[in-house]
N, CA, C and O of each residue as an XYZ file, in Angstrom:
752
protein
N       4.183     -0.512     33.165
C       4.867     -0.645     34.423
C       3.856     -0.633     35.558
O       4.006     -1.553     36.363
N       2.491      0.522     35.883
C       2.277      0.315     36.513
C       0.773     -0.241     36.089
O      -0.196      0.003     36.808
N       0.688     -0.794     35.207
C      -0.397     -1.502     35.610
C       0.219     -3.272     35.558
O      -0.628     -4.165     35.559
N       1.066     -3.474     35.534
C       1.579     -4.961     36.107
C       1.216     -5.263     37.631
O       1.614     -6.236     38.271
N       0.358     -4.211     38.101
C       0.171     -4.961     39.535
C      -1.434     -4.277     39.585
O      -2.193     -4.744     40.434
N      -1.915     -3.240     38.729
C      -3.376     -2.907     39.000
C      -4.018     -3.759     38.887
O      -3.710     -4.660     38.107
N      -5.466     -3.805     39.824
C      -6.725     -4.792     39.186
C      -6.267     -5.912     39.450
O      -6.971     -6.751     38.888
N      -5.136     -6.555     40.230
C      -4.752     -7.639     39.828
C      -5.899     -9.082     41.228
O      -5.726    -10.274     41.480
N      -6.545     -8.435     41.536
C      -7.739     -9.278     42.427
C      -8.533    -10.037     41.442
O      -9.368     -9.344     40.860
N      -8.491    -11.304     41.097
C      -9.600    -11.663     40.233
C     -10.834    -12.595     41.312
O     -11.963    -12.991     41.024
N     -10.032    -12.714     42.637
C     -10.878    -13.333     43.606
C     -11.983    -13.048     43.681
O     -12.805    -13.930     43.931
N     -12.379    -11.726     43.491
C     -13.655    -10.914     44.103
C     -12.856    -10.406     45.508
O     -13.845    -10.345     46.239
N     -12.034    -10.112     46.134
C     -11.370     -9.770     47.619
C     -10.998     -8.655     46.992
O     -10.646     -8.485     45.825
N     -11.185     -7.430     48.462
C     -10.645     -6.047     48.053
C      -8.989     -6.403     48.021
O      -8.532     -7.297     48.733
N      -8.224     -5.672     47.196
C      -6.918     -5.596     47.261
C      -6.199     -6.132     48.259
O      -6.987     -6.576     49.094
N      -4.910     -6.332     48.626
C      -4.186     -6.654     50.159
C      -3.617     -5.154     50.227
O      -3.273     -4.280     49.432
N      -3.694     -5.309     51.392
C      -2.864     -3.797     51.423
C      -1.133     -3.907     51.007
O      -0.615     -2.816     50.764
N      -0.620     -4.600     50.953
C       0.402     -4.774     50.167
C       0.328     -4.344     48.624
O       0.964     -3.513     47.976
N      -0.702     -5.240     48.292
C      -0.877     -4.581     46.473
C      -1.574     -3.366     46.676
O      -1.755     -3.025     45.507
N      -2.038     -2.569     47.310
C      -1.963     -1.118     47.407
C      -0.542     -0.166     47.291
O      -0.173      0.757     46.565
N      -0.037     -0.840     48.292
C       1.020      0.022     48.313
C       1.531     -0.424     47.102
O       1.291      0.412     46.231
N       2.075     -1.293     46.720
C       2.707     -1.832     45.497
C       2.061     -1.044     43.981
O       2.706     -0.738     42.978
N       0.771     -0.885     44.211
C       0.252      0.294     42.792
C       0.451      1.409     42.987
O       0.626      2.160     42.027
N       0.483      1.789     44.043
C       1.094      3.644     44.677
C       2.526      3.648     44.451
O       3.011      4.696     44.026
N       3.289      2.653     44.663
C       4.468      3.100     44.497
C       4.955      2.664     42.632
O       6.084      2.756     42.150
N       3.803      2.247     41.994
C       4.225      1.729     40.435
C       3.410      3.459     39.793
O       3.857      3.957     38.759
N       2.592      3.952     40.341
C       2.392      4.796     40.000
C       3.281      6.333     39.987
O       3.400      7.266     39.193
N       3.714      6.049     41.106
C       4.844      7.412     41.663
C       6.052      6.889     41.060
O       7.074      7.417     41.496
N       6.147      6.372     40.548
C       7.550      5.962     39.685
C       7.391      6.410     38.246
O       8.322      6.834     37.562
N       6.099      6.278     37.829
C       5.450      6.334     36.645
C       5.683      8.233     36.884
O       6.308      8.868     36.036
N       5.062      8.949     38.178
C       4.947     10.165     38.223
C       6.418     10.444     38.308
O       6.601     11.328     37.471
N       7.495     10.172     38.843
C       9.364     10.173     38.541
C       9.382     10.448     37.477
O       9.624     11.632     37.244
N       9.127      9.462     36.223
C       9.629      9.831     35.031
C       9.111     10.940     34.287
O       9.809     11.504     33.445
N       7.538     11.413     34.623
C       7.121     12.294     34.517
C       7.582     13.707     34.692
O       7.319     14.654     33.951
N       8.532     13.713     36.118
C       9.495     14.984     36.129
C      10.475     15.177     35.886
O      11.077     16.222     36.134
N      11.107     13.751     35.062
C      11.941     14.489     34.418
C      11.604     14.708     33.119
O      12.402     14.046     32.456
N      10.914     15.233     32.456
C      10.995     15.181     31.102
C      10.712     17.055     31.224
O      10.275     17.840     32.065
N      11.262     17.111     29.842
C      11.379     19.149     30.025
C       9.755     19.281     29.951
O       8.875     18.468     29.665
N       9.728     21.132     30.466
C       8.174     21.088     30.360
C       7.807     21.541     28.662
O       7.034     22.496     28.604
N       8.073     21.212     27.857
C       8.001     21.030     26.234
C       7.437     19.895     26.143
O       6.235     19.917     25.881
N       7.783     19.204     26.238
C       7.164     17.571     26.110
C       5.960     17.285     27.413
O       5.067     16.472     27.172
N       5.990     17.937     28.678
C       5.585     17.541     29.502
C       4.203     18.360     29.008
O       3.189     17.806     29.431
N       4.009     19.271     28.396
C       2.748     19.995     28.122
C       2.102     19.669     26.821
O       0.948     20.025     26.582
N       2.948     18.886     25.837
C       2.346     18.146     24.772
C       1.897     16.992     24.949
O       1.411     16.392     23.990
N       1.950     16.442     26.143
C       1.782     15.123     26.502
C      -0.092     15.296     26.875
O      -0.723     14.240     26.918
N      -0.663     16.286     27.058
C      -2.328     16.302     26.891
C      -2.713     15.594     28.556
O      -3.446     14.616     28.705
N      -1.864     16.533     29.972
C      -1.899     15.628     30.866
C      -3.042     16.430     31.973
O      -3.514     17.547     31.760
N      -3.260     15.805     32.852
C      -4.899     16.464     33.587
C      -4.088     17.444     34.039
O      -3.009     17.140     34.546
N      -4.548     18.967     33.904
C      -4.447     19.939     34.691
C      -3.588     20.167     35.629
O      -2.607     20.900     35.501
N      -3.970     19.414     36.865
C      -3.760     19.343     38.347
C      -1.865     18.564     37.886
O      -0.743     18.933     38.231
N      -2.134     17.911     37.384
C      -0.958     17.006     37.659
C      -0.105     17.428     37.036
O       1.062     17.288     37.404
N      -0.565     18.318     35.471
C       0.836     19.487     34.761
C       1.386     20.288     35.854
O       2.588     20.556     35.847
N       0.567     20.723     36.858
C       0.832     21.828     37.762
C       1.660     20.986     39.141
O       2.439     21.450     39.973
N       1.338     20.143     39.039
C       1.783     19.409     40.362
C       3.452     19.003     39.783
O       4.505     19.336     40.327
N       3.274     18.173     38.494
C       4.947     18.052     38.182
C       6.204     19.501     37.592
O       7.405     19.477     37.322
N       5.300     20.465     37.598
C       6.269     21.497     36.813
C       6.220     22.017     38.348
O       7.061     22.892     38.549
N       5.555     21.737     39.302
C       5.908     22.187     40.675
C       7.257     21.558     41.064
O       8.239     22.209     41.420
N       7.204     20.427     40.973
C       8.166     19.239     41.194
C       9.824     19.951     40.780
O      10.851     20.148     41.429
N       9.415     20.176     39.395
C      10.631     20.572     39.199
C      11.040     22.411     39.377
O      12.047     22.869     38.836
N      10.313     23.076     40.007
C      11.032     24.352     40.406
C      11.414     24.044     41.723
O      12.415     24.667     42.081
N      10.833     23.118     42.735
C      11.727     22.938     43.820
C      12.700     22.667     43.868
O      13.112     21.815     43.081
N      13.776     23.402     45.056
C      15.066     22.414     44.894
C      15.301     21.874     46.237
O      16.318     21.196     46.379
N      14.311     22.114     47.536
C      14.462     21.479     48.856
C      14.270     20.083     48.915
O      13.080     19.767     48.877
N      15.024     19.203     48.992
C      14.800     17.497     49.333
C      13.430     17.210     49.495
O      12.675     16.774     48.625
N      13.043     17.596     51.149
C      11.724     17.614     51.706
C      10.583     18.169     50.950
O       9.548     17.503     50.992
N      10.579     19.002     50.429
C       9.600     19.632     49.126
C       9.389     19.165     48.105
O       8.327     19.245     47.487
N      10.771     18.379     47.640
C      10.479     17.160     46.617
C       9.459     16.205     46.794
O       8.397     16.076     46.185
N      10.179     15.246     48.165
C       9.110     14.239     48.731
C       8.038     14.243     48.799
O       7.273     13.314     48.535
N       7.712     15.628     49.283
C       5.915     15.882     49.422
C       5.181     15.816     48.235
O       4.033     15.372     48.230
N       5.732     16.211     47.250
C       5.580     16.947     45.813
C       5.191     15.630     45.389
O       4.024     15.329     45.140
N       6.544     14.542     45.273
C       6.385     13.295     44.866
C       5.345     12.428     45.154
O       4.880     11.622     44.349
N       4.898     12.618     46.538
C       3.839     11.838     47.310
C       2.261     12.589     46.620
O       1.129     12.108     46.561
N       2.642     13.554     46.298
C       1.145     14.140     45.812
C       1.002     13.699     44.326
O      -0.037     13.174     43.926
N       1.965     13.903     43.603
C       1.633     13.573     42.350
C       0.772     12.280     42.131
O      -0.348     12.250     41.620
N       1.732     10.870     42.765
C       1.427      9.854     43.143
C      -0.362      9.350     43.708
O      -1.100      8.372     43.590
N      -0.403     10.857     44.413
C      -1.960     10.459     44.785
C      -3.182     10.940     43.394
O      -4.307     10.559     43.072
N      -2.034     12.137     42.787
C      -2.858     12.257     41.214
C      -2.629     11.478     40.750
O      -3.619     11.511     40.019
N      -2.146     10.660     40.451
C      -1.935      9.498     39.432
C      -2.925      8.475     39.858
O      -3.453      7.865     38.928
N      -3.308      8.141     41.119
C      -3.962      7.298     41.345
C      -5.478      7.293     40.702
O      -6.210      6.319     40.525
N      -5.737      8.734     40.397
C      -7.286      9.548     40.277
C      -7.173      9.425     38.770
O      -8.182      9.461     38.066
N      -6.372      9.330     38.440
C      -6.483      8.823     36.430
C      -5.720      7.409     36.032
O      -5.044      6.582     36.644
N      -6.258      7.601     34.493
C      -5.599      6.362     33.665
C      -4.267      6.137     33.345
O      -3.795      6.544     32.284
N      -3.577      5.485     34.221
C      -1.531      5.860     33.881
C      -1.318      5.071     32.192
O      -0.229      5.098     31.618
N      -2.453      4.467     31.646
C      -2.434      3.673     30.467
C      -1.770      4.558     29.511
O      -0.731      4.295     28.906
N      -2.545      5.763     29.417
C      -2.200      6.341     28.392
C      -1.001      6.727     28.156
O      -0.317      6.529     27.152
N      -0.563      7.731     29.867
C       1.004      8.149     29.962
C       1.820      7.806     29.488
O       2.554      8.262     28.612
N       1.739      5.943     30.652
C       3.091      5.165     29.740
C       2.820      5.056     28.252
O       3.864      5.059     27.600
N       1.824      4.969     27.603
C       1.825      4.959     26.312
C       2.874      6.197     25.161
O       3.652      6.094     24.213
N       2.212      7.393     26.069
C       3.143      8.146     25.588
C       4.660      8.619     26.232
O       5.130      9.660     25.774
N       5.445      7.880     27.290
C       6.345      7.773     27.461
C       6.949      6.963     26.772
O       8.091      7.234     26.401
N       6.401      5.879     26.455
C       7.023      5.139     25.526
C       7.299      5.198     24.115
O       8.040      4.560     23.367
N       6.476      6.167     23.966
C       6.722      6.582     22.288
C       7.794      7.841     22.360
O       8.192      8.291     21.285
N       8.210      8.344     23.428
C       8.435      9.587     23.783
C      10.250      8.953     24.049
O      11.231      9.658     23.812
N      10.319      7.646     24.526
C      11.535      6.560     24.729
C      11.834      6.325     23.171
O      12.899      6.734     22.710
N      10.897      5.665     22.354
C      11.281      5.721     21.274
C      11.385      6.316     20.047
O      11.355      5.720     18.970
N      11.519      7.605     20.229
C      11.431      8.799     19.313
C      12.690      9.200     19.813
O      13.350      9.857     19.007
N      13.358      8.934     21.227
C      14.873      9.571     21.509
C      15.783      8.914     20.929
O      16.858      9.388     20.561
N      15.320      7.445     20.768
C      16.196      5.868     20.426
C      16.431      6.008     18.840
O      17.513      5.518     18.516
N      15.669      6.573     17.720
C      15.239      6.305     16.588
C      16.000      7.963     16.328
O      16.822      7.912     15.414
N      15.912      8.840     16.724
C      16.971      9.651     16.680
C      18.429      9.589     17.484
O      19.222     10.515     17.317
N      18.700      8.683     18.198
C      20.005      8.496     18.618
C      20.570      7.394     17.128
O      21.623      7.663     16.549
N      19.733      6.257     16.716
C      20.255      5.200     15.809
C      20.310      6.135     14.380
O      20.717      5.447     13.444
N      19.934      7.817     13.918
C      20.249      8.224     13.072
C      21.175      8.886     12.950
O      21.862      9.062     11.944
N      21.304      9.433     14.260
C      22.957     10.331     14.725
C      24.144      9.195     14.514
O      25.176      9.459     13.897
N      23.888      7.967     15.072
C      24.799      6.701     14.936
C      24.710      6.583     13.418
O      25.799      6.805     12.888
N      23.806      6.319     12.636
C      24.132      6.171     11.152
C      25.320      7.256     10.389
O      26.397      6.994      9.852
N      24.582      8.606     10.611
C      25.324     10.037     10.199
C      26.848      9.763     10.534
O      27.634      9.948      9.605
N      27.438      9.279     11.935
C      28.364      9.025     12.414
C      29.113      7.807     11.302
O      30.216      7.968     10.780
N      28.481      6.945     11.163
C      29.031      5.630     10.607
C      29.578      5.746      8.950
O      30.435      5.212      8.245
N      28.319      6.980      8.794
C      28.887      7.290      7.184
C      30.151      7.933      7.179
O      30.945      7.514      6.337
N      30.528      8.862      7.930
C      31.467     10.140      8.245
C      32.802      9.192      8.036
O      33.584      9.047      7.096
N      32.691      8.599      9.388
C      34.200      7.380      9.406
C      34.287      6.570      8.591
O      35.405      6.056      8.597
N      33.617      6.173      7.841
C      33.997      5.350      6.614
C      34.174      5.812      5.546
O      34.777      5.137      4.711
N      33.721      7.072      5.238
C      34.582      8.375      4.400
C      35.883      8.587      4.661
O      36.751      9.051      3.921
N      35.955      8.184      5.850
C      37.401      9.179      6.271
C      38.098      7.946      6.268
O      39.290      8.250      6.321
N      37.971      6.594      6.230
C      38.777      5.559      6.147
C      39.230      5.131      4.617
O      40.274      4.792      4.061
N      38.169      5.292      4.338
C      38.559      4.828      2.696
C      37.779      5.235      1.712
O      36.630      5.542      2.030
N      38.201      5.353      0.204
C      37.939      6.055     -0.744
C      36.581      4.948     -1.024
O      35.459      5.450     -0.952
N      36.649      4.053     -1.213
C      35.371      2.891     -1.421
C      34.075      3.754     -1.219
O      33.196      4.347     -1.845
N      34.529      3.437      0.111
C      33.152      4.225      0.751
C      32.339      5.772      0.526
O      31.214      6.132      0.872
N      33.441      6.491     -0.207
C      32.579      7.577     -0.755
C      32.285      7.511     -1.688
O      31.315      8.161     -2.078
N      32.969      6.708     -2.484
C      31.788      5.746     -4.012
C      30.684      5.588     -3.922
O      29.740      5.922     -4.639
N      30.797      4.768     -2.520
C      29.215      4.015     -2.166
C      28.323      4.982     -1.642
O      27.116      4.781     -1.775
N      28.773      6.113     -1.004
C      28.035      7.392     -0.366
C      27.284      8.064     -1.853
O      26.119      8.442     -1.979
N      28.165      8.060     -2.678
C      27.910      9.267     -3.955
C      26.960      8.256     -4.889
O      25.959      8.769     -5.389
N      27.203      6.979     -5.120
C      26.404      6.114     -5.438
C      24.747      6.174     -4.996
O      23.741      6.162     -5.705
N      24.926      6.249     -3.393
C      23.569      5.880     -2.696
C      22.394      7.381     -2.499
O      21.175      7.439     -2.331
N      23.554      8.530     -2.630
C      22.784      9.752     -3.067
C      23.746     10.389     -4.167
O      24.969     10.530     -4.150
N      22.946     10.675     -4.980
C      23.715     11.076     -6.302
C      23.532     12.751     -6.369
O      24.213     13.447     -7.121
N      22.807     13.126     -5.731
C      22.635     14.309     -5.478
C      23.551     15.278     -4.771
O      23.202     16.445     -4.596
N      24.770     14.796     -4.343
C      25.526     15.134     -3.616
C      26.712     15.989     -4.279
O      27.418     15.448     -5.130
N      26.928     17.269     -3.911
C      28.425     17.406     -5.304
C      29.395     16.888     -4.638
O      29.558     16.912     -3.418
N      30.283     16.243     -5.728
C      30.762     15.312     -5.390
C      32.216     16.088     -5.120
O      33.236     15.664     -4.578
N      31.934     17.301     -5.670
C      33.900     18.076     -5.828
C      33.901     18.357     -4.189
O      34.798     18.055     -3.402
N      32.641     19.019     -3.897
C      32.766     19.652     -2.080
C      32.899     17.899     -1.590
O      33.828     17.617     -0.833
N      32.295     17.186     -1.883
C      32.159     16.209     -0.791
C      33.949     15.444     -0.628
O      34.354     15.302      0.526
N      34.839     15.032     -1.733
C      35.807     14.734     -1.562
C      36.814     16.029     -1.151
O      38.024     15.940     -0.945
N      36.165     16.999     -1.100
C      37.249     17.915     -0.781
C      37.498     18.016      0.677
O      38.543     18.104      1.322
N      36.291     17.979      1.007
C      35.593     17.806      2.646
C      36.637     16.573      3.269
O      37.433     16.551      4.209
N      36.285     15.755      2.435
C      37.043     14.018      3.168
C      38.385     14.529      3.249
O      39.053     14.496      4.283
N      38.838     15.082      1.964
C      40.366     15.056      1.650
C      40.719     15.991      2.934
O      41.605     15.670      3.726
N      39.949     17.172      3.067
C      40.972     18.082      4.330
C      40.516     17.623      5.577
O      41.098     18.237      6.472
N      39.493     16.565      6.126
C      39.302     15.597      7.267
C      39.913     15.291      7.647
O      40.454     15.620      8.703
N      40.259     13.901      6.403
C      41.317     13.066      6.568
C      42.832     13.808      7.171
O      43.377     13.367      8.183
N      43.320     14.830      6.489
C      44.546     15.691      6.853
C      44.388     16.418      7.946
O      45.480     16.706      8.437
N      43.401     16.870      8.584
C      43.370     17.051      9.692
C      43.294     16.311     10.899
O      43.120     16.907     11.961
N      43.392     15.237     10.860
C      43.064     14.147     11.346
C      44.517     13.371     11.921
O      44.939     12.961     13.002
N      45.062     13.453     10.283
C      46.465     13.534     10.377
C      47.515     14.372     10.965
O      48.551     13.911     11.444
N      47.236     15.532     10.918
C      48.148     16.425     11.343
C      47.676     16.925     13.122
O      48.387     17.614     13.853
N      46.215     16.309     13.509
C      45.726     16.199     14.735
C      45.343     17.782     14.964
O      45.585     18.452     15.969
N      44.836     18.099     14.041
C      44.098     19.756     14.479
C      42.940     19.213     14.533
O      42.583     18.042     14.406
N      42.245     20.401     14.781
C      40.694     20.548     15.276
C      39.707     19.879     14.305
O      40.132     19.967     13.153
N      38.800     19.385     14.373
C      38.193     18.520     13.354
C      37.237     19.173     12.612
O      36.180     18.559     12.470
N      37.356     20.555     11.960
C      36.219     21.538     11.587
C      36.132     20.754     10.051
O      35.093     21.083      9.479
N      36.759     20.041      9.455
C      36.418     19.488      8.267
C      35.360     18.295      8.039
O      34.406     18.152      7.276
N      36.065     17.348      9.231
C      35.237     16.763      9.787
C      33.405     17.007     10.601
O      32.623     16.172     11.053
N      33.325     18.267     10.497
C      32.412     18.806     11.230
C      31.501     18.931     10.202
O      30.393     18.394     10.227
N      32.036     19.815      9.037
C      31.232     19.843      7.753
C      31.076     19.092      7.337
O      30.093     19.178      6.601
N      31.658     17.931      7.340
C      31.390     16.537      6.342
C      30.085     15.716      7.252
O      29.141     15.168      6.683
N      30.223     15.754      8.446
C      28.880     15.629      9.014
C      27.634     16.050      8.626
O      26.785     15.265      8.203
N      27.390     17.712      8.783
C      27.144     18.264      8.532
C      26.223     17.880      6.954
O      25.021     17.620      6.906
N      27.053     17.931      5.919
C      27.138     17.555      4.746
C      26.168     16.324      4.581
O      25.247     16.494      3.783
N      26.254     14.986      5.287
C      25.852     13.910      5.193
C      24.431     14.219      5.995
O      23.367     13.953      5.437
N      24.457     14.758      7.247
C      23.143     15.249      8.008
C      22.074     16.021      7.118
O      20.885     15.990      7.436
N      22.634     16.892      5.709
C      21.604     17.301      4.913
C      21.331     16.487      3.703
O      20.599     16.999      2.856
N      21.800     15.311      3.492
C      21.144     14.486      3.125
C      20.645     13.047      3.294
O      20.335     12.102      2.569
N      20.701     13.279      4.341
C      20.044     11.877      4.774
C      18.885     12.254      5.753
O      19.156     12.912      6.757
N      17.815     11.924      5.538
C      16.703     12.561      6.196
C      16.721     11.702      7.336
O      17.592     10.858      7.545
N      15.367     12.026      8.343
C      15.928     11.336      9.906
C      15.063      9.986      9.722
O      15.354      8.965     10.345
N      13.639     10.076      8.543
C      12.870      9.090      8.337
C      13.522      7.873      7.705
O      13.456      6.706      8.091
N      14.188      8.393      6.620
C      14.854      7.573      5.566
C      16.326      6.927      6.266
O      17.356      6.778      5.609
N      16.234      6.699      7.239
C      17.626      6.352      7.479
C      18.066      4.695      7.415
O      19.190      4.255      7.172
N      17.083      4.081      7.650
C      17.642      2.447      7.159
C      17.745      2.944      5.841
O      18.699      3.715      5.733
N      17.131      2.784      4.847
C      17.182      2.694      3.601
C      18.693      3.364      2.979
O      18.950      2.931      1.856
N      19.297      3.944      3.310
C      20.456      4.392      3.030
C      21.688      3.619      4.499
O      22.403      4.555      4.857
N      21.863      2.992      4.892
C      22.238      2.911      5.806
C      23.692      1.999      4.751
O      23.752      1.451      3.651
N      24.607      2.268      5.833
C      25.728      1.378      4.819
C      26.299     -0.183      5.607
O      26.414     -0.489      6.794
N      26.538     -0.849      4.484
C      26.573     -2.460      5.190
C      26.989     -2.264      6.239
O      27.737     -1.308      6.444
N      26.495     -3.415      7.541
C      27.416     -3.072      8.447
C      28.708     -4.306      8.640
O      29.394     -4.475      9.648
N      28.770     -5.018      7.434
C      29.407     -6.185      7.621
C      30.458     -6.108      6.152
O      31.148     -6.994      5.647
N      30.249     -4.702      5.748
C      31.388     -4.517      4.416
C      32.599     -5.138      4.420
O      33.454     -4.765      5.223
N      32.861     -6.218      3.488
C      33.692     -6.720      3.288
C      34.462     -6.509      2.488
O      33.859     -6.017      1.535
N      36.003     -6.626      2.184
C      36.968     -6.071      1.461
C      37.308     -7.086      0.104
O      38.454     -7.216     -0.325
N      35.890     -7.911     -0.606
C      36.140     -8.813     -1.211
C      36.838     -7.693     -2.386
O      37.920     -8.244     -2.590
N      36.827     -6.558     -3.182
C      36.489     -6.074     -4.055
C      37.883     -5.638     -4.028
O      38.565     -5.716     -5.050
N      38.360     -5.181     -2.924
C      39.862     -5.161     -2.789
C      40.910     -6.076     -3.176
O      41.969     -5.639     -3.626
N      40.615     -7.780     -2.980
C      41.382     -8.756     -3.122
C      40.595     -9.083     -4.560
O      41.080    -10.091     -5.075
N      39.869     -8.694     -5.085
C      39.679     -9.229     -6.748
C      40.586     -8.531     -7.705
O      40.554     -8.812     -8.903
């Protein structure tokens, strides 16, 4: 992001002051996303000193005006280092949230297609065999009836649950179930 406008003089001419401002403000955007991230991640991220201290400043303020300033300083730290790396690790940091959201969506996809039809926990018990199979239909069976009778979904919760301890967060294509299952097997 912000180096789409750094360095970008190949004339030999110092910058315009336009593309100044234009890298100060690609940088302080860069320093934005920087405060929001918790300070867990924000201190594994391996970031200069000054600027850990400058964004975990950021976020104990809560005055508007104290923000701004805050914001404007970071911005001038950012200017004094390499934002290469950051976004590098914001972006891995984007896709480590994405790659655990598409496994929560898998976990999800198995659950409801348990609870829709018996097929599908064939194909569940099939694809991990490791599974006991008496808890796992027992699980579906009082889901499903709760589901039905519109109580609280604690069966449903375990059967999550259930599927979340075996399906690891790495392995999750590889078990993933069609997403285009067709009911040929039904009409044969």
């Amino acid at each position: 992001m912000a180096t789409d406008y750094l360095n970008d003089s190949d004339n030999g001419l110092p910058p315009s002051r336009s593309q100044l401002k234009r890298d100060s403000e690609a940088l302080q955007e860069l320093g934005r996303e920087l405060t929001e991230l918790p300070a867990g991640k924000l201190k594994k991220m391996e970031l200069d000193e000054q600027l850990l201290v400058a964004v975990l400043d950021y976020q104990r303020f809560t005055a508007n005006g104290a923000k701004r300033r805050q914001m404007q300083y970071i911005g001038k730290l950012m200017r004094s280092i390499d934002p290469e790396p950051i976004e590098e690790k914001l972006a891995a940091l984007r896709g480590d949230a994405s790659a655990h959201t598409n496994w929560l969506h898998l976990l999800e996809r198995w659950r409801e297609r348990m609870l829709e039809d018996d097929k599908h926990v064939q194909q569940f018990i099939a694809e991990f065999p490791e599974v006991d199979v008496q808890q796992l239909r027992t699980t579906v069976r009082n889901a499903r009836k709760e589901r039905a009778e519109d109580k609280a979904p604690k069966a449903a919760r375990q059967l999550f649950q259930m599927i979340k301890d075996l399906i690891p967060q790495q392995g999750k294509q590889k078990n993933a179930p069609d997403e285009d299952f067709d009911d040929e097997e039904d009409q044969a």
